[in-house]
N, C-alpha and C positions, 0 to 999 in steps of 0.2 A: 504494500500500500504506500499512499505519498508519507513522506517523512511531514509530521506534523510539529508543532511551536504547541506547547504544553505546556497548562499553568494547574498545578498543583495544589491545594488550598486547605490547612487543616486548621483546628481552633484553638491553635497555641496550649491547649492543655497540659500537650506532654512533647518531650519529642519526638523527632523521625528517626532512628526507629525509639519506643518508649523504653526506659529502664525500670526494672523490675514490676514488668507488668505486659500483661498481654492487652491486646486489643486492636481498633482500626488505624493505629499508626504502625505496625505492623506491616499491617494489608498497604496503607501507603506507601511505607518502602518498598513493600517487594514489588508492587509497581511501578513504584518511580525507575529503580534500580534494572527490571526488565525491559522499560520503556525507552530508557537510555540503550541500554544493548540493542533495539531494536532500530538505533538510529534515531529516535525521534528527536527533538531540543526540549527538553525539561525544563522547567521552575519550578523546585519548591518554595513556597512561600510557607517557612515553620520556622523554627527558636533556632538562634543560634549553633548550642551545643550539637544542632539537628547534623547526622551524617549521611552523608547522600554523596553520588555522583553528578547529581544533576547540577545545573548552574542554584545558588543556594539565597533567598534572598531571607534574612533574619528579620522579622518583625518584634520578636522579644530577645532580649537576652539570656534568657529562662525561661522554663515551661511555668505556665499559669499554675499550674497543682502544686509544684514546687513553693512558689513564692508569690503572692497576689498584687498586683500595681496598679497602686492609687483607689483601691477598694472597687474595681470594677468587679462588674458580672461578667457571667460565661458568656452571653451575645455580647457584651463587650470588644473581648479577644477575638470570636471569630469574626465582628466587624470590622475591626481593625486587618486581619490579615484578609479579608474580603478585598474592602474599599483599598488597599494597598494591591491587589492583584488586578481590580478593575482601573482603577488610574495608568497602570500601564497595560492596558489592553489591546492596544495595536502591536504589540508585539505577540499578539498569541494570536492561534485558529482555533483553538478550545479553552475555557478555562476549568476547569475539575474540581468542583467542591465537595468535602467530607464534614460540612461544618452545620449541615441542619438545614432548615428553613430560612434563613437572612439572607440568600441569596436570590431567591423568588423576587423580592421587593425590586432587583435592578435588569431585572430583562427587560423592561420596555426603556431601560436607560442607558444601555449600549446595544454596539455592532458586535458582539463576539458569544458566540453561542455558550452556553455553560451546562455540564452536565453535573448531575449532585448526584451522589452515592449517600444512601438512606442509614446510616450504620446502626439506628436506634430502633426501638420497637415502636410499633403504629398499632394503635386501638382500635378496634371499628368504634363509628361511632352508632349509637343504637338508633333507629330511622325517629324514633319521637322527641329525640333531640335537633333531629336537622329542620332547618327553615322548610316551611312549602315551596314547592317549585314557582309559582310565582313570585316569592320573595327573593330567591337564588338566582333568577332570569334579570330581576331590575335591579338587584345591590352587587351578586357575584360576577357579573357577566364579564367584568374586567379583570378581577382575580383570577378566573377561571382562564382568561385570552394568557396571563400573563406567567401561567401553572401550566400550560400547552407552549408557551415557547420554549422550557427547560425539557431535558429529556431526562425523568431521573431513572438511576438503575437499585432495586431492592436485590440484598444477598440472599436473598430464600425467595420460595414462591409464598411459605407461611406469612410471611414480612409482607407480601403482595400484598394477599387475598383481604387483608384490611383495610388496605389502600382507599382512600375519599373516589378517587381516578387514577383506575386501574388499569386501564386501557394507554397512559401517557411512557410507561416506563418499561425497561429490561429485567430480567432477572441474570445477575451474572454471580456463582458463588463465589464467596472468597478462595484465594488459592496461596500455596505456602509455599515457601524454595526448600526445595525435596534435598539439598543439598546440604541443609542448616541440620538435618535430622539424621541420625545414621540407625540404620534397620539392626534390631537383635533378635536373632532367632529363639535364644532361651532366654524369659526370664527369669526373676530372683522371685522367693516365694512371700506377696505382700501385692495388694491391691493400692491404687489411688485415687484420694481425691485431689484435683488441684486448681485453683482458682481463687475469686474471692469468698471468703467464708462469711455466708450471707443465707439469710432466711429463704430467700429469692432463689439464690445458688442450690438450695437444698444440703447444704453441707451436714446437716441432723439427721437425714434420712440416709446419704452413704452410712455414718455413724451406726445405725441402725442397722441396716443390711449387713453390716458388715460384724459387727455381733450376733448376727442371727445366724448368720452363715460360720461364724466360727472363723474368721480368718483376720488374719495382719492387712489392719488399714494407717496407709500415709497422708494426713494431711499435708498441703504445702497453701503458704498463699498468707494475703493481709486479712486481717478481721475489721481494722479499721475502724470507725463508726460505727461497730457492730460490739461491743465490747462486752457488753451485758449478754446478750442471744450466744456470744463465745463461752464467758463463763459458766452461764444456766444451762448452755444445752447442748456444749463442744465436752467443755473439760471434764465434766465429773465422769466422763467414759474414757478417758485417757488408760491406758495399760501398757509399761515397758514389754513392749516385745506384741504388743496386739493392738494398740489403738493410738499413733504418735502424732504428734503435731511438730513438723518439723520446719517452720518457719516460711518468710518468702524466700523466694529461689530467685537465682539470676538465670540467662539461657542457658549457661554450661550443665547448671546444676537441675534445668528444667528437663532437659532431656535427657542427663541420667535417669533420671527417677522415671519420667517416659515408657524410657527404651529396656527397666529395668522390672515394670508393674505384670502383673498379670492379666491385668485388665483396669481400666479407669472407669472409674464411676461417674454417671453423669447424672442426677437426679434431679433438672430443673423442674423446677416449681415456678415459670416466667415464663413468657412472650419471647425469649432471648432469640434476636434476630439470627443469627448465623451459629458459633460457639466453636471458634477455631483450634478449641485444646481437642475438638474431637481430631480434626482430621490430622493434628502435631504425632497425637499418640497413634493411631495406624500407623502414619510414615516411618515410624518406630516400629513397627509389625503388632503394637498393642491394643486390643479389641476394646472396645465401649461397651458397656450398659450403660446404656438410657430411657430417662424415660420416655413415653410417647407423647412429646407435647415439645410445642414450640418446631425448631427446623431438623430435631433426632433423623425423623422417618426420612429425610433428604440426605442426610449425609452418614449413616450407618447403613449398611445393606445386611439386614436383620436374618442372624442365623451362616452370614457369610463374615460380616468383620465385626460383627460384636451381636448383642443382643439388645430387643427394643422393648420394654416394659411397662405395666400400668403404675407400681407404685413399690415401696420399697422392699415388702417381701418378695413380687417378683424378681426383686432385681437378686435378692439373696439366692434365688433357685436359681438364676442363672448364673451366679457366682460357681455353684457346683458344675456346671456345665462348660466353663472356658476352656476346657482341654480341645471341645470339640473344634473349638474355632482356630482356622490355619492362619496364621501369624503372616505369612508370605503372600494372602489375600487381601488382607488389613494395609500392606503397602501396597499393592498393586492397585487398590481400589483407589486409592489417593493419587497416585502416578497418572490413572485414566481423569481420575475427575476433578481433583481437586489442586493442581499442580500453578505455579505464578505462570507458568507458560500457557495454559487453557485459559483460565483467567484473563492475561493481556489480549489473548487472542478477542475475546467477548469484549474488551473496551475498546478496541482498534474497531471491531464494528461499530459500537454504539458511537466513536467517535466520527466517525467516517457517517452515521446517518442524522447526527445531529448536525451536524453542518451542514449536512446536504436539506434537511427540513427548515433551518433558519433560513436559507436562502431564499427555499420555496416563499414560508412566511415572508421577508420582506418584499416578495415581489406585490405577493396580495395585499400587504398594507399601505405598499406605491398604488397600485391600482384603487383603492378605494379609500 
């Protein structure tokens, strides 16, 4: 395809790639980083400390989560690294936001198309809270014109199907570099959980299963603003040699533990758009349980690289069943679907037809 001028856009919270933490700067590096190899001309617009290949433009000096400046809020940050990406906007053919909503407000205020990647959860909203249609025809009708010149793309179809307008956007999953992960065929005898340890997360229900089942569980990961639901309903199950909390991990020591589990536990209780520690642990050859809810059923192939469940005693019977699952399936499933290279491949189109739709659009807006 043509080599494209790429504007990269994230909301200062953390950097590119984050430290001691997973999530959508992650995915932004391993894009940016693949999008570079592919030729195209990159900008990221993130924190200084941020490491990238691409040309690097710093809008903070530090990530927002780090240290806060001048008491702003989160739309703060991602306006600030927005309106620094739109002021130079003739230097781009796309601009790529990861930063929410705040970018909606400026399509009808520039010439350069911008595509947003969805990276949070979307509610449906229930039909008795929305306006009647003729209230939506005379108040939205410009919202809606101005919601159709963006192209967004959702990581899951689950992420979609709650979508206001469903019809506007891609689904492209997230994808990880296969090369960050190194496959182990045998591992050590001990399950994981790993992430943040959050009500949400279900971090009390791995706990659970994994006492039911009788086996050695690792916690890894922050509690954070969770401190109290840690000590009521983490610690008093702790057992040297059966129930550990072994702190947050940096990557090295992320994919030890990975590449070393029997299986990962994934027990969300949330909407959770994507949940990239699934596909980290495959590429390790390490199976999932999860449960059925949120984007599990998309990215485990149930009974092939892990097992998909209703709730936590399921997951304990499938705890006794991991033998069956081939550890060399678990990466291959991730090599065909979930790779940075499949991934780029889906934004290289979405970028190529959002350009080609703005154009459309501006002719129709000269003609009328």
């Amino acid at each position: 395809m043509k080599k494209l001028r790429i504007a990269q856009v994230v909301s200062l919270q953390e950097s590119v790639p984050p430290k001691g933490k997973n999530g959508l700067e992650y995915v932004v590096h391993y894009l940016t980083e693949e999008l570079v190899k592919r030729g195209h001309n990159v900008t990221l617009f993130a924190t200084e400390n941020s490491k990238t290949s691409a040309r690097l433009i710093d809008v903070l000096p530090y990530p927002a989560a780090k240290k806060r400046l001048f008491g702003w809020g989160s739309t703060d940050y991602s306006m600030t690294a927005l309106t620094k990406a739109i002021g130079m906007e003739n230097e781009f053919d796309i601009i790529h936001t990861h930063i929410g909503r705040v970018s909606y407000y400026f399509t009808n205020l520039i010439k350069t198309p911008i595509v947003e990647t969805i990276h949070s959860p979307i509610h449906k909203i229930p039909k008795k809270y929305l306006p009647k249609k003729n209230i939506q025809d005379k108040y939205l009708k410009e919202s809606r014109a101005r919601y159709k010149k963006m192209h967004h793309v959702f990581v899951s179809k689950n992420q979609k199907k709650n979508a206001f307008m469903q019809n506007s956007g891609s689904v492209i999953h997230n994808g990880i570099d296969l090369g960050e992960f190194k496959f182990k065929k045998d591992p050590e005898d001990y399950y994981l959980y790993l992430g943040y340890i959050t009500p949400d997360k279900g971090a009390h229900l791995a706990v659970r299963s994994a006492r039911r089942a009788r086996v050695k569980l690792k916690l890894a990961g922050s509690y954070r603003y969770c401190e109290k639901y840690f000590k009521e309903e983490i610690k008093p199950y702790f057992k040297k040699g059966k129930i550990e909390y072994v702190g947050v991990v940096n990557p090295i020591q992320r994919n030890k533990l990975l590449g070393g589990a029997r299986a990962i536990l994934v027990p969300v209780e949330w909407e959770e758009p994507f949940g990239l520690i699934m596909t980290e642990a495959m590429a390790c050859g390490t199976p999932v349980i999860g449960f059925n809810r949120a984007a599990v059923s998309e990215i485990v192939k149930n009974e092939i690289t892990g097992f998909i469940v209703e709730n936590y005693m399921g997951m304990a019977r499938a705890i006794k069943k991991i033998d069956k699952i081939n550890r060399n399936e678990c990466r291959k499933h991730v090599e065909n679907h979930f790779s940075v290279e499949k991934m780029v491949d889906g934004y290289e189109k979405v970028y190529e037809k959002a350009i080609r739709n703005f154009k459309k659009q501006q002719i129709y807006d000269t003609k009328h």
